[in-house]
N, C-alpha and C positions, 0 to 999 in steps of 0.2 A: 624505420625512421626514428628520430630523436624530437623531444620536445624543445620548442623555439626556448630562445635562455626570456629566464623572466626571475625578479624578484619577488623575495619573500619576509612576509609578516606574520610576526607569532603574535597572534592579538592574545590579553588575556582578559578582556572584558566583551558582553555584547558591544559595548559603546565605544570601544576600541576598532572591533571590527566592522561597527558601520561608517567610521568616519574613515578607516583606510578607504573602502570602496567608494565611499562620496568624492574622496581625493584622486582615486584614478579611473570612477566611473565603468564607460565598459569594456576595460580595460582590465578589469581587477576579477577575481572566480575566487569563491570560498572554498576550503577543502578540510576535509577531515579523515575521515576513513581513506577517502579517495581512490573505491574500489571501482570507479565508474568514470570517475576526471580523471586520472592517472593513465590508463588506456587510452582517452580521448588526445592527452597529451601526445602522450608516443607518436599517435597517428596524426597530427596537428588537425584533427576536428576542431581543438580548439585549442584557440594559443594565445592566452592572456599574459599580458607584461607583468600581473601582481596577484601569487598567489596570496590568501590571507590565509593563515592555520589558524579554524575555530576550536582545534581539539583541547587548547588548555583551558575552556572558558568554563569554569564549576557553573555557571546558572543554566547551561545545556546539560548538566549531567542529572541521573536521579529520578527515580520513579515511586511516585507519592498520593497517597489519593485526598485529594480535595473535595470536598462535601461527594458528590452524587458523582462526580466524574476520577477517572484516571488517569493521574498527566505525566506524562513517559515525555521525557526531556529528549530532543534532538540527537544528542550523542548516544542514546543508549545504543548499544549493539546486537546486531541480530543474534547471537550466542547466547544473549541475555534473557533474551525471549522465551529460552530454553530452560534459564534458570533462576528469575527472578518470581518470588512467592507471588507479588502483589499480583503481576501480570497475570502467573495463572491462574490465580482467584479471581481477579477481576475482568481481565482482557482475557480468556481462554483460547479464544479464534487467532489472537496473534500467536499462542502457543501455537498449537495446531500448524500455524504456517510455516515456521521457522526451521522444521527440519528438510524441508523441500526447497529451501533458499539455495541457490549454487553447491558451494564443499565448505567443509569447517574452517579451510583458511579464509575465506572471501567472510565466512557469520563473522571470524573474530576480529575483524577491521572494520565491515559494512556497518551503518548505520541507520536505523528508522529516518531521522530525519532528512540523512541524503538518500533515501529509497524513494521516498515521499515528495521530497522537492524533486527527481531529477523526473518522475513519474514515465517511469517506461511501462508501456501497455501490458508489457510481458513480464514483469515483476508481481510476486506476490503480495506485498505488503500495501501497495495500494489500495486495490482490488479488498483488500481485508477493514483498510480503514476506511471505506467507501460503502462495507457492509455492515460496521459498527457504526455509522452515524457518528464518527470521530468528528471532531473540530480540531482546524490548524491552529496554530499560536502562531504570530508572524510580529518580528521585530524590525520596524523601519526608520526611516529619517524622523517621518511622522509620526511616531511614538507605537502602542502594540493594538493587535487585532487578532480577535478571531475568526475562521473561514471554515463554515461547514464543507465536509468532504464534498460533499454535491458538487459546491461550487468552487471549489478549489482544483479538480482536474478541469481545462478548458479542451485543448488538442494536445497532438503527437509531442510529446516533452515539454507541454507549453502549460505552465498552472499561473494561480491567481497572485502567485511574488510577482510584485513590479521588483524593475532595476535597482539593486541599493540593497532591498528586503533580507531576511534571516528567518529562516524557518528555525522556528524556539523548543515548540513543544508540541505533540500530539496529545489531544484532551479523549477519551472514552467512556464512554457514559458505563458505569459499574454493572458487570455483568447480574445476571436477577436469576432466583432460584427457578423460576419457572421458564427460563430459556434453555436455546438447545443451540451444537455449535456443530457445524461438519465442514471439512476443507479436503479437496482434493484436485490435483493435478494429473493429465496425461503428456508425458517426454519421452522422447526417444529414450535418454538414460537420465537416470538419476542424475542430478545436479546439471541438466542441461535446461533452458530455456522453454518454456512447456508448450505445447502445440495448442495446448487448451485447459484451463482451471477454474475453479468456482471456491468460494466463501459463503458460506449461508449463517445466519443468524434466526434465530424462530420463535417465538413467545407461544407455547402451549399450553391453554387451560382446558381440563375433561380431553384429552388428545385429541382435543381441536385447535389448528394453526389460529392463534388472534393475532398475529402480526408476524412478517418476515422478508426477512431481505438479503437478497440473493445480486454478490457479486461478480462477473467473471472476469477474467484476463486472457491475454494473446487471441481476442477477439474482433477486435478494432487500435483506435487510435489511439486509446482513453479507458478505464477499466470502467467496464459499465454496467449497472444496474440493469435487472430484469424484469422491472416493472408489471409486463403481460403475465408473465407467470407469476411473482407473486401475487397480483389478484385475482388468479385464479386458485388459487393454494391460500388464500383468507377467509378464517370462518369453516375450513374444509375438514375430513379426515385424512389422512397420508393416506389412503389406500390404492389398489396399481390404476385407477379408473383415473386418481385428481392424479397422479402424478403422469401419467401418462398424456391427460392434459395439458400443463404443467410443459415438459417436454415441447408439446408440440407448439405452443406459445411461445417458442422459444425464435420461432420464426420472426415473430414480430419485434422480437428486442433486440437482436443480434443481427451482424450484418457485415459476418469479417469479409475483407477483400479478398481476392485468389493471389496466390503466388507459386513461385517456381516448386515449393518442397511441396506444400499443402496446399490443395486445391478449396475455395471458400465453402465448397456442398461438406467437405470431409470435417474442414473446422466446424462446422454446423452441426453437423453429426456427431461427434467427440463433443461438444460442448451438451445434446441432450444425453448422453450414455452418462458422462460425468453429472448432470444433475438429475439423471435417475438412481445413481449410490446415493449421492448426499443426500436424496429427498428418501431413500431406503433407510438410511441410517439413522435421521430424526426420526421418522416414525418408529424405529424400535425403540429408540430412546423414551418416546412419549409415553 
């Protein structure tokens, strides 16, 4: 298939780009990288009359740390993640995630902030800023906002942008010497869609967990926190007894659907196997 014909606007301001879309409403799709609307196009998932291009807008570009947080601008690139100092001094988890993104063509187009807004359950980058206690930046009609990660996934592709909105920036609160980071994914192959992943962020002091937060993906609708198990892994030692725990808590926070490849027991199972490495790997770190 081909995409329906539609025009286009090269905004090169934020305020450029909200007023094209206030002008054709819902009608209009942002795009930038467009490693995810480009596809949708072809397939007419989606077929807006007005593409807007945010890529030439410099206040989306740029990664910079502001007092206590890390604010990674919309446009930066998944490749970037790879190799930008600040990020891995500060963000290290989004390091971590970015070699398990698709293949090197998709990092060097894709973007944080179109990962973030289009919020696919099965995407990494979410799931990561969901574990960092990120905050969005969101530019709208109504001037700016911030939205903790919490509440910024709501369901299946549906987050806290109303109609019109521009996701700006991802904010990270600056990573701390006494934390710990581990990420890992299980796929059929490399750079395919993962059956099941996790993000863990961990604050150990005397190698005792004092806080930690454990995100997964391709487990539901929405990349979700694992609440039961981290309070059971607060205050603890990593040893095979609390992880094992840990594991089995896992009942209570996850709750993927069955489908035709993966049956929902198997995702369940792959989701504790995967958070018994990463909880093996903090505690050697500790």
């Amino acid at each position: 298939m081909k995409a329906r014909a539609f025009s286009y606007f090269h905004a090169r301001t934020i305020e450029e780009a909200l007023d094209a879309h206030a002008r054709s409403g819902d009608e209009a799709r942002f795009i930038a990288g467009g490693q995810s609307l480009v596809p949708a196009l072809a397939l007419r998932l989606q077929a807006p009359r007005l593409l807007i291009d945010i890529s030439p807008i410099e206040d989306l570009r740029g990664v910079e740390r502001q007092g206590e947080w890390l604010r990674i601008g919309a446009l930066t690139r998944h490749c970037e993640m790879l190799t930008n100092p600040l990020i891995a001094e500060h963000a290290p988890l989004l390091r971590a995630a970015a070699p398990f993104v698709a293949h090197p063509a998709i990092r060097n187009r894709g973007t944080l902030g179109g990962s973030v807004a289009l919020a696919d359950p099965s995407s990494e980058f979410p799931a990561v800023v969901l574990a960092l206690d990120a905050e969005i930046e969101i530019a709208g009609p109504g001037g700016r906002r911030r939205v903790r990660a919490d509440d910024f996934f709501i369901d299946l592709f549906e987050t806290a942008l109303a109609p019109g909105e521009l996701l700006v920036a991802v904010h990270v609160p600056l990573f701390r010497s006494n934390q710990r980071i581990a990420f890992d994914e299980l796929a059929r192959r490399r750079g395919d869609y993962a059956l099941v992943g996790c993000g863990i962020l961990a604050s150990v002091e005397n190698e005792l967990i004092e806080d930690i937060s454990i995100a997964f993906f391709s487990v539901g609708n929405v990349p979700t926190r694992a609440r039961t198990a981290e309070s059971v892994l607060a205050g603890s030692r990593l040893d095979t007894a609390r992880i094992a725990a840990a594991q089995a808590a896992l009942d209570a926070d996850l709750a993927p659907d069955d489908s035709d490849d993966v049956p929902a027991a198997m995702r369940l199972h792959l989701a504790r196997v995967v958070l018994g490495r990463l909880l093996g790997r903090i505690g050697d770190a500790a």
